[in-house]
C-alpha positions in Angstrom: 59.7 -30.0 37.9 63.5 -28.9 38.1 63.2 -26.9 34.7 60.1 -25.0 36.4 61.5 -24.0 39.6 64.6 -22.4 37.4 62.5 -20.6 35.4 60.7 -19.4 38.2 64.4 -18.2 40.3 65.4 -16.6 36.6 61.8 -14.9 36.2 62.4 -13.3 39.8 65.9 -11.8 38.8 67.9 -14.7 41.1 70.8 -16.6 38.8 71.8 -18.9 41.3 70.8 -21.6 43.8 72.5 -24.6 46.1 72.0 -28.0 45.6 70.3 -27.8 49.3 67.8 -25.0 48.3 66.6 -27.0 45.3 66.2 -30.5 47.3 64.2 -28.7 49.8 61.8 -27.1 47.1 61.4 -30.0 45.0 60.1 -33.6 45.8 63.0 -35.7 44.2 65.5 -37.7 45.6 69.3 -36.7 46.1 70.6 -39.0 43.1 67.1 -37.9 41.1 68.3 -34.1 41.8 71.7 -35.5 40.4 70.9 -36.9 37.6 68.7 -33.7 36.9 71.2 -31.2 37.5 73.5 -33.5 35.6 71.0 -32.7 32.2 70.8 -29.4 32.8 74.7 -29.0 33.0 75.1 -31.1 29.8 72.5 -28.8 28.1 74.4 -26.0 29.3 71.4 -24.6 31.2 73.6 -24.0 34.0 76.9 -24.5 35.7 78.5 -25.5 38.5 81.1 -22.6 39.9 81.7 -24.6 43.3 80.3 -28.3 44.5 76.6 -27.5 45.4 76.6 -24.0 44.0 74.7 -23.9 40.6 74.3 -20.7 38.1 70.9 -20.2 35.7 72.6 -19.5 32.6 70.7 -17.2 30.0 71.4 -18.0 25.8 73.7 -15.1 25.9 76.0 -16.4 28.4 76.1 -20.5 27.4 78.9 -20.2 24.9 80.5 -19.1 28.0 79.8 -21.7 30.2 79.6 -19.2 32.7 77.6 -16.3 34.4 79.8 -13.0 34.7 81.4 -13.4 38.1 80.1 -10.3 39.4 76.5 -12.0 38.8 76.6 -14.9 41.1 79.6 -14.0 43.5 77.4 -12.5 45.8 75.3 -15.4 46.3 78.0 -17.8 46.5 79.9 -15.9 48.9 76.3 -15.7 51.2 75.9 -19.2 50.6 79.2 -20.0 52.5 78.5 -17.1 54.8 82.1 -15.5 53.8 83.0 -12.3 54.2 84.3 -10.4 50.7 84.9 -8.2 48.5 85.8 -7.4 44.4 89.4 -5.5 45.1 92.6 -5.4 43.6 92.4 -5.0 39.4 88.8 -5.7 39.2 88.0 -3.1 41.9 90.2 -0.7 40.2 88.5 -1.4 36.8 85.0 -0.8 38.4 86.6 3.1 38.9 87.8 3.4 35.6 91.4 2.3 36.0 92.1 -0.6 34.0 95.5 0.0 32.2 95.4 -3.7 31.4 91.8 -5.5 31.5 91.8 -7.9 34.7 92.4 -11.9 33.4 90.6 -13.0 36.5 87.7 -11.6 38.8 89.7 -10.7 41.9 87.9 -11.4 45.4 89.2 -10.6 49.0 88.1 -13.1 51.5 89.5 -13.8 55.2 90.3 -17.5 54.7 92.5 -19.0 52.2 90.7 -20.7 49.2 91.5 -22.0 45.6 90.9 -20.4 42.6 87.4 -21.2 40.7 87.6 -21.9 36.6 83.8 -22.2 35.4 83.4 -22.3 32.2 85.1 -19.2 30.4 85.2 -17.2 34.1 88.1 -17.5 36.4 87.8 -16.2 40.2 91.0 -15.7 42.1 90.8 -15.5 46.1 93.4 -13.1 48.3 93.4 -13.2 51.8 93.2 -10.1 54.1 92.9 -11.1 58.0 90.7 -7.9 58.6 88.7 -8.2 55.1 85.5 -7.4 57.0 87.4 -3.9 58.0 88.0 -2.4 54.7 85.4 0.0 53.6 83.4 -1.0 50.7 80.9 0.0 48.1 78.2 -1.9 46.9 77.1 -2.0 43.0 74.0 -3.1 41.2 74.0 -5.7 39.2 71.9 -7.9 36.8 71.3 -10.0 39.9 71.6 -8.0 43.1 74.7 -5.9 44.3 77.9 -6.5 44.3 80.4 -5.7 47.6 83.6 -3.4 45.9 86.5 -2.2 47.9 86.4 1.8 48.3 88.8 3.5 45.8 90.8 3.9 48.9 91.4 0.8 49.9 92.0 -0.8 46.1 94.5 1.5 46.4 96.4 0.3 49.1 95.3 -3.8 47.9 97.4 -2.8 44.7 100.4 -1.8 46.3 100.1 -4.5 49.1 99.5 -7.1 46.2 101.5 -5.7 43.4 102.5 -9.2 42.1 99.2 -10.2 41.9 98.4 -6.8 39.6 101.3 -6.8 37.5 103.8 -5.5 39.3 104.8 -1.8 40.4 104.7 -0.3 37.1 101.1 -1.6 36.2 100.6 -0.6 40.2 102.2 2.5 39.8 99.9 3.7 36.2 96.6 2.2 38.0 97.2 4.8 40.8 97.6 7.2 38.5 94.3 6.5 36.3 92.8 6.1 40.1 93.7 8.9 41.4 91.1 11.2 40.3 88.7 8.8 42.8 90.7 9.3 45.7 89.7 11.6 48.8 92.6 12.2 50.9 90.9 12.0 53.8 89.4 8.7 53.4 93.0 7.6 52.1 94.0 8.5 55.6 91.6 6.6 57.6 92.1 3.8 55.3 95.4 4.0 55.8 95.3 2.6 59.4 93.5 -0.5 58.0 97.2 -1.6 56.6 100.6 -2.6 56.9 102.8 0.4 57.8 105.0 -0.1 55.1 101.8 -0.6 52.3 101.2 3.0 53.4 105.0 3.6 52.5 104.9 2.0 49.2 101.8 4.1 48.2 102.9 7.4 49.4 105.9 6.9 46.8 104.0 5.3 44.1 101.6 8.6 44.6 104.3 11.1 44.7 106.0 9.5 41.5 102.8 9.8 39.4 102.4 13.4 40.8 99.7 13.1 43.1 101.3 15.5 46.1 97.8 16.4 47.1 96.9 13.0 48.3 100.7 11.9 49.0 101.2 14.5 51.9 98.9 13.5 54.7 100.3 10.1 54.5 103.8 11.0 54.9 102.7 13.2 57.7 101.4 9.7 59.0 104.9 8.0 58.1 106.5 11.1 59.9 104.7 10.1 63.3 104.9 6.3 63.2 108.2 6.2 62.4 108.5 3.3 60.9 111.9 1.0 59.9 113.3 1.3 56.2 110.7 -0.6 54.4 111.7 -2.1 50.7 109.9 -0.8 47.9 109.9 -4.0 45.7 110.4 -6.7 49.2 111.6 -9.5 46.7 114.9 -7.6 45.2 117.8 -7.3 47.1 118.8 -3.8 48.6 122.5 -3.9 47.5 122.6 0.0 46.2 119.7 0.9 47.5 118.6 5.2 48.3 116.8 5.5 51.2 113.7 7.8 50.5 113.8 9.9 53.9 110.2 11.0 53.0 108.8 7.5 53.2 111.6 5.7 55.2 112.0 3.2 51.8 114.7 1.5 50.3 114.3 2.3 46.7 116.0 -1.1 45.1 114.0 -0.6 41.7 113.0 2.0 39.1 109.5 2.5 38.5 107.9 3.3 35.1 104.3 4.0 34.4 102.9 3.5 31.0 101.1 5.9 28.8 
């Protein structure tokens, strides 16, 4: 009975379902489901990303243990009626910047929340207060679309999260493989989305990797808001430190891009 209802989700192009969904469909008790689910799992027929979250897993993806994140992070998201979105190095890879490829599957929520490990697939969470602000894009994929931040906006999440990207020079290349994506008007409006002194970081980071084009409506910005020295690396100290008059920053570390 449980075997048939999967086939039937996988045979309509869904890869995912809630320990709720299946009780409701089926006739069997909760520790009959269990036990069920329990076979399935040891048969590697699916997986469990999140208690009472399950993932149909095709051959190709059992040595895995795991559907691509991108397949059933939609669903699980939707299941706990979360706002998100794919940003950071896994947005920027969906543009074609991906200096280094992305360990984990990078997801932007409101709320704090721990990291997921199924099987080979690991799913980081960041938190952004205004998450359900930041323009996004959505993509097809195998299993229904997937929510990305604009190229825009991963730009800014890099800076704004540069430990969680590798740091400035990883940050600082990324923008520069990016940068052929970015509109600078959409930069601008995105812009007012974030931290003043994000849109400081990035205005340098943009201006180091030559990108004047996209770099001079934001310092216009910067210009007006007149904002207070802001670090460029906030966890070095500032002993020696220029101050970039152009984008009010305390340089107090050299950035290098790699090749």
């Amino acid at each position: 009975m449980l075997s048939t209802l999967i086939s039937k989700l996988e045979s309509e192009g869904r890869y995912y379902f809630s320990f709720k969904e299946v009780q409701h469909w089926s006739n069997l008790s909760s520790q009959a489901l269990r036990s069920a689910l329990h076979r399935l799992k040891r048969k590697k027929n699916i997986a469990m990303p999140m208690r009472g979250f399950y993932v149909i897993l095709p051959p190709e993806y059992r040595s895995r243990g795991c559907l691509p994140a991108e397949q059933f992070v939609p669903g699980m998201m939707q299941y706990q009626d979360q706002t998100y979105y794919a940003g950071l190095l896994t947005a920027a890879a969906y543009y074609g910047a991906s200096h280094q490829r992305p360990q984990v599957f990078q997801v932007v929520v409101t709320k704090p929340r721990r990291k997921i490990t199924c099987g080979a697939v690991a799913v980081e969470f960041i938190v952004r207060k205004n998450a359900h602000e930041i323009p996004v894009q959505e993509r097809n994929t195998r299993s229904g679309f997937l929510r990305v931040s604009t190229p825009e906006a991963t730009a800014f999440d890099l800076v704004g999260h540069a430990k969680k990207c590798g740091g400035l020079d990883n940050v600082a290349t990324l923008l520069g493989e990016l940068s052929a994506s970015l509109n600078a008007e959409k930069l601008l409006a995105t812009a007012k989305l974030s931290p003043v002194s994000w849109l400081q970081r990035l205005g340098y980071l943009l201006d180091l990797v030559g990108d004047s084009d996209l770099s001079g409506p934001l310092a216009r910005l910067v210009a007006e808001k007149e904002p207070v020295n802001a670090c460029l690396l906030p966890s070095s100290r500032t002993t020696g430190a220029k101050i970039n008059s152009r984008w009010r920053l305390l340089v107090n570390t050299v950035v290098e891009t790699e090749s």
